[in-house]
C-alpha positions in Angstrom: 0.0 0.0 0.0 1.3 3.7 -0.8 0.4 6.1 1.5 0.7 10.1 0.5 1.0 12.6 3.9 0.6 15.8 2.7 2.2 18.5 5.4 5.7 18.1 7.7 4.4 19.3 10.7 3.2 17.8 14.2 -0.2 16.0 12.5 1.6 15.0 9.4 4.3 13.3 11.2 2.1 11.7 13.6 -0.2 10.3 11.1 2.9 8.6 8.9 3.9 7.2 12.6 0.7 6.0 12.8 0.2 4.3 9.4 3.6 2.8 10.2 2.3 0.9 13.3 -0.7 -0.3 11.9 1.0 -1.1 8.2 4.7 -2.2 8.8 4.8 -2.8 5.2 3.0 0.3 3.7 5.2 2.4 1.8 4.8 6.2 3.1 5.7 9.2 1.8 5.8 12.9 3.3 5.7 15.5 1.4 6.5 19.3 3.1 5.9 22.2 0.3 9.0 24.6 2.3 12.3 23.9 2.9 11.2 23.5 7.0 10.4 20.8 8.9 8.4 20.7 12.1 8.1 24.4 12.2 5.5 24.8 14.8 6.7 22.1 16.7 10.3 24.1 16.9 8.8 28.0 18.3 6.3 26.6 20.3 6.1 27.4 23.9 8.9 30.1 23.6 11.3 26.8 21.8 10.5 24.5 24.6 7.3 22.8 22.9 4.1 22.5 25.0 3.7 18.8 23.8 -0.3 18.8 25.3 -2.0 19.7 28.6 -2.0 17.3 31.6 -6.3 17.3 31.6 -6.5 13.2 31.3 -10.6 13.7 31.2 -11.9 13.4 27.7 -14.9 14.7 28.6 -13.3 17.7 30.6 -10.4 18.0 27.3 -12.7 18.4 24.8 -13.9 22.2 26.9 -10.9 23.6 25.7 -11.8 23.5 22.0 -13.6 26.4 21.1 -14.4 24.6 17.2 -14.3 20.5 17.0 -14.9 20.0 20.6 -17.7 17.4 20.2 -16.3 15.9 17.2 -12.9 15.3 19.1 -14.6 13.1 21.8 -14.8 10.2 19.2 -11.0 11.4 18.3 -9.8 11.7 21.9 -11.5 7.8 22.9 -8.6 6.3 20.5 -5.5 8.4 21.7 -5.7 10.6 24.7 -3.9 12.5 26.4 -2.5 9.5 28.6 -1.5 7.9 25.0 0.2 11.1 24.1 2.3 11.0 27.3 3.2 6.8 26.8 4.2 7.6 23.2 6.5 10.3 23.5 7.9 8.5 27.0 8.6 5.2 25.8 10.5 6.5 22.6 12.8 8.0 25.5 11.1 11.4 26.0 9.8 12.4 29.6 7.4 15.1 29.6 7.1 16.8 33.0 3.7 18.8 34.3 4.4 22.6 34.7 2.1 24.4 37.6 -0.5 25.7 34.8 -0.9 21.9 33.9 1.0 22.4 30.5 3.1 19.6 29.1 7.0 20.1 28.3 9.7 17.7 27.5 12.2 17.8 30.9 15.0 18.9 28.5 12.8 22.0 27.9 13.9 22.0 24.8 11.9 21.7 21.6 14.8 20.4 19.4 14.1 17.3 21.4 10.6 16.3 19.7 12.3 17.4 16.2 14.9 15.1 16.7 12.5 12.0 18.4 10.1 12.7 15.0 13.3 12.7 12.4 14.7 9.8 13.9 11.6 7.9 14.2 11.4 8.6 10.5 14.2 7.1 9.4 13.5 4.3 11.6 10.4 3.6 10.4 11.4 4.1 6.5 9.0 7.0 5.9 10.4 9.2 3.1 10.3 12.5 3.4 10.7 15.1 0.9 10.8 19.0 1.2 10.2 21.7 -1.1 7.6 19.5 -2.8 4.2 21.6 -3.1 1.3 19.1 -4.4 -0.2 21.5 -7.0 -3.6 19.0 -7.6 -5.2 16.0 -6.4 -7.5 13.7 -8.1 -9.7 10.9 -7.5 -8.5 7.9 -10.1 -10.8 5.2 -9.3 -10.0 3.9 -5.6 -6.7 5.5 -6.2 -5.6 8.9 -5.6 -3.2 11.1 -8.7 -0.9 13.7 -7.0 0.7 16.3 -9.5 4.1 17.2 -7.9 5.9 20.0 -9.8 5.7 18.0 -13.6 5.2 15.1 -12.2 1.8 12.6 -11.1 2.4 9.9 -8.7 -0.5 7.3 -7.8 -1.0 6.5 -4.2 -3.5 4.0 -2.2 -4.6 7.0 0.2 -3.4 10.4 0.8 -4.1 12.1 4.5 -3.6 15.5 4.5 -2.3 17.6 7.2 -1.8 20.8 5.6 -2.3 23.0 8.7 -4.6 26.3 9.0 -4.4 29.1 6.3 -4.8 32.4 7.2 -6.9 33.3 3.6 -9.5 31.1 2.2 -7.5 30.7 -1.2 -5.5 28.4 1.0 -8.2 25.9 1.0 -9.2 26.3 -2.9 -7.6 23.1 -3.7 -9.9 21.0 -0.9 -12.7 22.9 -2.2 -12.4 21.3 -6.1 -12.8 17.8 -4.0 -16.0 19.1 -2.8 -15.4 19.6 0.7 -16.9 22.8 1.9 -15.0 25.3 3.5 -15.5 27.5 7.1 -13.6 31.0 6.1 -10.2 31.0 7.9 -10.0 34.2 10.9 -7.8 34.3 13.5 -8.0 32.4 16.8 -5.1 33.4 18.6 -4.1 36.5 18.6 -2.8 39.5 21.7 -4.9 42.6 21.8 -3.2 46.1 20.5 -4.0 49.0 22.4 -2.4 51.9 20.6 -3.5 54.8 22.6 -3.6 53.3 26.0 -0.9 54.2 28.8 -1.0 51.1 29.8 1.4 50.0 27.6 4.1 51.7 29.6 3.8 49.2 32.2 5.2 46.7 29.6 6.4 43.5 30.9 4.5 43.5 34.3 1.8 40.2 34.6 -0.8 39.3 37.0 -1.6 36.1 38.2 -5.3 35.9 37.7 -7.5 38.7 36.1 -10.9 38.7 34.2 -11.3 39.8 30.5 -15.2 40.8 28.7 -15.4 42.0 25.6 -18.4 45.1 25.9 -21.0 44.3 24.4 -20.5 40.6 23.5 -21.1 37.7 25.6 -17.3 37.1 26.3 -15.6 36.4 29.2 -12.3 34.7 30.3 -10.2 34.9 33.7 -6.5 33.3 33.7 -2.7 35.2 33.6 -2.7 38.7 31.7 0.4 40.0 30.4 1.2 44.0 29.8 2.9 44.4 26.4 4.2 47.0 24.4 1.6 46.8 22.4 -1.4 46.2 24.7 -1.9 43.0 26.2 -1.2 39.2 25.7 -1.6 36.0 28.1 -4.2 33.5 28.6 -6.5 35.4 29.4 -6.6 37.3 26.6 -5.1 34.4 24.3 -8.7 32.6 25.6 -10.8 34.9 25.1 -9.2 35.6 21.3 -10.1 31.8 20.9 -13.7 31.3 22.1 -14.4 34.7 20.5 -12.5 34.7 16.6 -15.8 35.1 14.7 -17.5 37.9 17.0 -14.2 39.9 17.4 -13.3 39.4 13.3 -16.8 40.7 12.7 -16.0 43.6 15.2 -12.8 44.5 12.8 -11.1 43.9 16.2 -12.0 47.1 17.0 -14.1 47.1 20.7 -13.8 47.9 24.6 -12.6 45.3 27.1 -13.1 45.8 30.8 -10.6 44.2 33.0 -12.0 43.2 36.5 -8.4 43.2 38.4 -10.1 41.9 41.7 -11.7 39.2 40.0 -14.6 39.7 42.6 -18.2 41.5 41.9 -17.9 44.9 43.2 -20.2 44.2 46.0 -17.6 41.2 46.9 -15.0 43.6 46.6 -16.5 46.5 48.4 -16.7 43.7 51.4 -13.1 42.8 51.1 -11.5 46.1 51.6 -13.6 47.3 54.1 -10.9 46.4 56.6 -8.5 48.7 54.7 -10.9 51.9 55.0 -9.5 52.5 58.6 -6.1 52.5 57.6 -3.2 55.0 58.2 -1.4 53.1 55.6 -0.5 55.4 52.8 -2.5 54.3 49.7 0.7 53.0 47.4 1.8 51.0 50.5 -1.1 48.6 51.0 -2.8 47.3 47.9 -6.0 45.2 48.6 -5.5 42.8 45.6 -2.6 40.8 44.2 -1.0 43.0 41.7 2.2 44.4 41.1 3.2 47.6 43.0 3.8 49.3 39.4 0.4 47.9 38.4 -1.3 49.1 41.6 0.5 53.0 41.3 -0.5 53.0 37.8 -4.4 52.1 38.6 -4.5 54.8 41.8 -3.1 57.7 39.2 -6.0 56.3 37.0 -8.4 56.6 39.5 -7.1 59.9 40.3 -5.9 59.1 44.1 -2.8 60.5 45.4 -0.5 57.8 45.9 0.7 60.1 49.5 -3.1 59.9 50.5 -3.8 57.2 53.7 -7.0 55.0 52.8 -8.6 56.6 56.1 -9.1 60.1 54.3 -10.2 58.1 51.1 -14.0 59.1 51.4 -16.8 58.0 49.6 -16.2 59.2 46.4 -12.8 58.3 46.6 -13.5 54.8 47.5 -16.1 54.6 44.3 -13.3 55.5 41.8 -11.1 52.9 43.5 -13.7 50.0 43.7 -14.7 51.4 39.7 -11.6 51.0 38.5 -10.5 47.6 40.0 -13.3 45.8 39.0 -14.3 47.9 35.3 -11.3 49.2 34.2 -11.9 50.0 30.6 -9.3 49.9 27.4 -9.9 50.4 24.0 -8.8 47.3 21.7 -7.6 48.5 18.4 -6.2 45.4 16.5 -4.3 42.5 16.9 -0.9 40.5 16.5 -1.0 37.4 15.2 2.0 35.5 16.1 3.4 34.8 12.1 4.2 31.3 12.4 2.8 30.1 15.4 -0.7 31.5 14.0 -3.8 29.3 14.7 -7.2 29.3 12.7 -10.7 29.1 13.5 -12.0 27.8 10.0 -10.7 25.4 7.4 -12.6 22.2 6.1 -16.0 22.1 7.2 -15.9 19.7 10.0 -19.6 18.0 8.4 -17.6 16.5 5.8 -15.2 14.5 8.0 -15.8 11.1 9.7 -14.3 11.7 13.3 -14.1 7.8 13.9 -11.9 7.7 11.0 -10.6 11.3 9.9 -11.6 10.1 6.6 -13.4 12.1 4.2 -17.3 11.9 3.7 -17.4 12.6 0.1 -13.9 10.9 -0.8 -13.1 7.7 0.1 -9.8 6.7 0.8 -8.8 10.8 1.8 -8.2 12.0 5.6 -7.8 14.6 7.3 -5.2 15.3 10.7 -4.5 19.0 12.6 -5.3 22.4 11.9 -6.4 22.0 8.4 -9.9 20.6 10.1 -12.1 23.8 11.5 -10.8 22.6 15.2 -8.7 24.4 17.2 -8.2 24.8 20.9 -7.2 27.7 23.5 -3.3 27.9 24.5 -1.6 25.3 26.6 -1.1 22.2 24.7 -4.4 21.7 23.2 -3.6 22.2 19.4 -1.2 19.6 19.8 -3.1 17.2 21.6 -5.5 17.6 19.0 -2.8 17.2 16.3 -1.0 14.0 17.9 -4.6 12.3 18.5 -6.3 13.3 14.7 -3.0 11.9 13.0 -3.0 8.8 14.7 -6.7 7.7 13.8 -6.1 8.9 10.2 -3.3 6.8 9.7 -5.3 4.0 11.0 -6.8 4.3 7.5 -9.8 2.9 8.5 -12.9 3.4 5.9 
């Protein structure tokens, strides 16, 4: 049997490992259109690749998938996160749990997967070939025809692991094969705030805040991060995920209100009523857990002397305070997609996929692995877990 994998990143390679296992004998080829290998797999998790997220609950997993969550169930029952963890440790690779409950190799070190997949490769006799862009693919009976540059090479089945596109043209191709398409927007993605202050402050995180969108039905808590171009983290990353196709239709131009207490501000009004009676000086005791630069910057906001003890805070005084911590308000005016790391909400309609299989409802003998599908999931692993277990049932090449 010839097998054609179409894409040399983290689905492709996993579904030619998985073809491997369950054909010995099948002869498998993997083709990658650029000159890299593994690119995703290489910058993710700042280099140290976040191999999946220690959540070992398919039925908890499958929350973290904004598109594809319900289709991954029937994915996620034949490799799971546990499977993930067994495969990459007995080829030699321990992945240790960081306190967010992503998933790192303990070399932290993402040249460790690249070299684990590479050599896996040549064990297993899977050919790979770069700078090979398959320009058409056609149905020949129960066989498939691949053009390759001037070339057409027949294969048994073909799985195709393209990963996301950022334009719809991307998908044109899959489209001719009669698969319908979800248009491609961003999933991932920091908010820019041009014009806020705030961006002075660059560099400075909390631990836990809470993100809405105005006027949408958004809202995520987790990390934030202060960048010099707005702000980044989970919880922002999150609420970028669950919310691609509102904010894409909103030109990514809206408010976001940050609640830095994470409390209602009837909860927080209770909290720091111990802190009204204080002699304190206001920049020397901050009710919430926030960095002191953090904390300066939101009093000067809120237009409190940082000199003034909370005792002569007064009412109206106290209302800016509690307003502040719990609505502050910034104006979102674009994004920044990470180039290469970029994920997708969109690609092949997920309707026109069997999940038990990955293979393709209107061609027989075609599957599907990774981001090409419309499924993606928030950050911490999640898109690879999803990768890793959507290769391995397509290369089971079931029908």
């Amino acid at each position: 049997m010839k097998v054609a994998i179409i894409g040399g990143g983290a689905a492709g390679f996993f579904a030619a490992f998985s073809v491997k296992a369950h054909y010995p004998n099948a002869e498998v080829v993997l083709y990658e259109k650029t000159s890299k290998l593994l690119a995703k797999v290489k910058i993710s998790g700042g280099g140290r690749c976040n191999v999946t997220h220690a959540c070992f609950k398919n039925s908890e997993l499958v929350k973290f998938y904004p598109r594809g969550s319900k289709q991954l169930k029937k994915t996620f029952e034949q490799f799971s996160t546990q499977d993930t963890v067994n495969w990459f440790e007995n080829r030699g690779v321990e992945l240790k749990t960081e306190q967010d409950n992503r998933m790192f190799p303990v070399t932290d070190d993402s040249q460790t997967i690249i070299d684990l997949f590479l050599r896996e490769a040549r064990e297993s006799s899977i050919r790979v070939n770069m700078k090979q862009s398959i320009s058409n693919i056609e149905s020949a009976g129960e066989l498939f025809k691949l053009k390759i540059e001037d070339k057409e090479l027949i294969y048994d089945k073909v799985i195709v692991a393209t990963g996301g596109s950022p334009k719809l043209e991307g998908f044109e191709w899959l489209k001719k094969l009669g698969h319908e398409i979800d248009a491609p927007v961003p999933s991932l993605f920091t908010f820019n705030m041009p014009k806020e202050p705030i961006k002075m402050l660059m560099g400075i995180s909390v631990e836990k805040a809470t993100v809405k969108v105005l006027g949408t039905k958004l809202e995520q808590s987790g990390p934030l991060l202060i960048t010099h171009w707005g702000m980044s983290g989970p919880a922002i990353l999150k609420t970028s995920a669950w919310g691609a196709k509102v904010l894409n239709d909103l030109s990514y131009d809206f408010q976001v209100q940050i609640n830095w207490a994470n409390q209602s501000e009837t909860e927080f009004r209770e909290t720091i009523e111990e802190f009204i009676s204080s002699k304190k000086l206001l920049k020397n005791l901050c009710p919430i857990k926030i960095p002191q630069r953090l904390w300066e910057f939101l009093l000067e906001k809120s237009d409190l002397s940082l000199e003034k003890p909370w005792l002569e805070l007064g009412k109206k005084g106290l209302n800016k305070l509690v307003n502040t911590l719990t609505n502050d308000q910034y104006k979102v005016d674009g994004k920044t997609t990470f180039k290469e790391e970029f994920v997708t909400a969109g690609g092949l309609s997920l309707s026109g996929v069997d999940f038990n299989t990955m293979q393709s409802r209107k061609l027989p003998g075609l599957y599907f692995a990774g981001e090409v599908l419309n499924v993606d999931g928030v950050t911490g692993g999640f898109n690879f877990q999803a990768a890793w277990s959507t290769g391995f049932v397509a290369g089971k090449l079931l029908n």
